[in-house]
C-alpha positions in Angstrom: -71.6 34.1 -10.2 -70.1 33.7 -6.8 -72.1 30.5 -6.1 -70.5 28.9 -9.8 -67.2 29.9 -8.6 -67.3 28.5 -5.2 -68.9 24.9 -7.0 -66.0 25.5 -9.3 -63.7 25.8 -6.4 -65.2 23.0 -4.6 -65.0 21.0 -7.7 -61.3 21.4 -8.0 -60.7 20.5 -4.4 -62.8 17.0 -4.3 -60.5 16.3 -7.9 -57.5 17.1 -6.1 -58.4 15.4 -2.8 -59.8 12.2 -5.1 -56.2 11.9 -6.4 -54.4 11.8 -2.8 -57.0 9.5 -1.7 -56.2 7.1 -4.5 -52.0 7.7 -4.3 -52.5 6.9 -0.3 -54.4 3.7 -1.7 -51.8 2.7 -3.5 -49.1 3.7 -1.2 -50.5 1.7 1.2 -51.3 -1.6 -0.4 -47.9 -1.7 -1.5 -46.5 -1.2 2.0 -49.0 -4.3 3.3 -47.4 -5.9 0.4 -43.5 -5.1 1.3 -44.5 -5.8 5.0 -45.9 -10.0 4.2 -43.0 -10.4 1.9 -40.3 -8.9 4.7 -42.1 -11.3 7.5 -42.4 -14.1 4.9 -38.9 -14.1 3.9 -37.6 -12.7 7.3 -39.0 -16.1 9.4 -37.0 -18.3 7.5 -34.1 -16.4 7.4 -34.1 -16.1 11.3 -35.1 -19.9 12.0 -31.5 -20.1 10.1 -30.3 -17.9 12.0 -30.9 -19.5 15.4 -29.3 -23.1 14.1 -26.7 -21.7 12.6 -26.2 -19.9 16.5 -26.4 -23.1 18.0 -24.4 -24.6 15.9 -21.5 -22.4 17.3 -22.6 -22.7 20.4 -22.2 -26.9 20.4 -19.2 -26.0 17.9 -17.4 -23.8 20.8 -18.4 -26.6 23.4 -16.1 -29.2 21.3 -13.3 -26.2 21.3 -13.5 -25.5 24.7 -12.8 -29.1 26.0 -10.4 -29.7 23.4 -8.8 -26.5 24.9 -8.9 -28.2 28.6 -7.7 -31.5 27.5 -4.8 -29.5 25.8 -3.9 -28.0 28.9 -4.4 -31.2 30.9 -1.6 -32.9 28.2 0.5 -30.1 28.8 0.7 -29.5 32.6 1.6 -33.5 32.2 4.6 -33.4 30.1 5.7 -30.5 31.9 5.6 -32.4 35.1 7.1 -35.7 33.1 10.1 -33.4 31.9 10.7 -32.1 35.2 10.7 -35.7 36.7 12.8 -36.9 33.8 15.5 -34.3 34.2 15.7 -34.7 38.2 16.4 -38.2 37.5 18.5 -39.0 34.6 20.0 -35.3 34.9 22.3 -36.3 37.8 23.3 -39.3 36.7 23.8 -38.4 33.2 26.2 -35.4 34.0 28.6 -37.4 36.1 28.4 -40.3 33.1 29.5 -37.3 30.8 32.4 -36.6 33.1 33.2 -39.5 33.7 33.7 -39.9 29.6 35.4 -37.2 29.6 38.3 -37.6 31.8 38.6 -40.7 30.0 38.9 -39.4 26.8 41.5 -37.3 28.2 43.3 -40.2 29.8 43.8 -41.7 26.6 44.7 -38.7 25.3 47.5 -38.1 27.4 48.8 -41.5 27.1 48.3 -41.9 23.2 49.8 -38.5 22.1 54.0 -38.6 22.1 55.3 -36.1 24.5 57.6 -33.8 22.9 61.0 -34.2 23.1 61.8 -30.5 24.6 58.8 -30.5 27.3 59.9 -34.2 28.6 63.9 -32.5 29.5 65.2 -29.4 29.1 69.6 -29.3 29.2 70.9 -26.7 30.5 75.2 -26.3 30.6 75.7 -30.0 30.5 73.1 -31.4 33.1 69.4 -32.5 32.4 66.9 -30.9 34.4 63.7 -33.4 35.5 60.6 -32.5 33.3 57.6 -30.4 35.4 55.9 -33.5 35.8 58.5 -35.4 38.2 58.6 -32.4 40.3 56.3 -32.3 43.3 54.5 -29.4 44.9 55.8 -26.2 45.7 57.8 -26.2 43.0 60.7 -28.5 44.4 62.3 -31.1 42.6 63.0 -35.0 43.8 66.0 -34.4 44.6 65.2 -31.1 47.5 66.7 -28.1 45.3 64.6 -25.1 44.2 63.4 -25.6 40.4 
């Protein structure tokens, strides 16, 4: 009796040892399986990978000497716009000046003076107009005005 149930026991544990045997097949046919499609579709995909890095890399080339040319053009116009200014700056402001008082000049002339500003009367005698006077405040004729 003790020898059927040890070929019993034994029975059961070759069955149950079968099955692993055949899921750890299976298991690992589909792993060899995953693992030649990953490196099959994984090659590729990394081959892309490395042109599409080089591709920056020759793309951030172009960049990077546009980026020096740019700075090149700019330290130039800065140093034309300094050069311009030193020379026509001068120049320019006295011509502006020079308009100016012109403008004024005519002014002056063009406009009527008022009648009140040119003499002022004061108890029957005409007193000369600020602009006759000289400096210090003395008039023409030597009195205090």
């Amino acid at each position: 009796m003790a020898g059927i149930l040890v070929a019993v026991f034994w029975a059961i544990l070759v069955s149950f040892l079968a099955v692993v045997l055949v899921r750890l097949a299976q298991t690992l046919r589909a792993t060899t399986k995953l693992v030649a499609d990953v490196t099959e579709q994984a090659v590729p995909l990394l081959a892309d990978a490395s042109a599409t890095v080089r591709s920056a890399q020759t793309q951030l080339d172009k960049v990077d000497a546009i980026a020096t040319d740019v700075q090149e053009v700019t330290s130039n116009a800065s140093a034309l716009s300094s050069t311009v200014a030193s020379t026509f700056g001068g120049p320019l402001v006295k011509v502006a000046a020079f308009g100016y008082g012109v403008r004024q000049a005519i002014g002056r002339k063009s406009a009527p003076e008022p009648e009140a500003a040119r003499r002022t009367v004061i108890v029957g005698r005409t007193v000369p107009s600020a602009r006759g006077r000289k400096r210090g405040g003395r008039d023409p004729r030597g009195s205090k005005g």
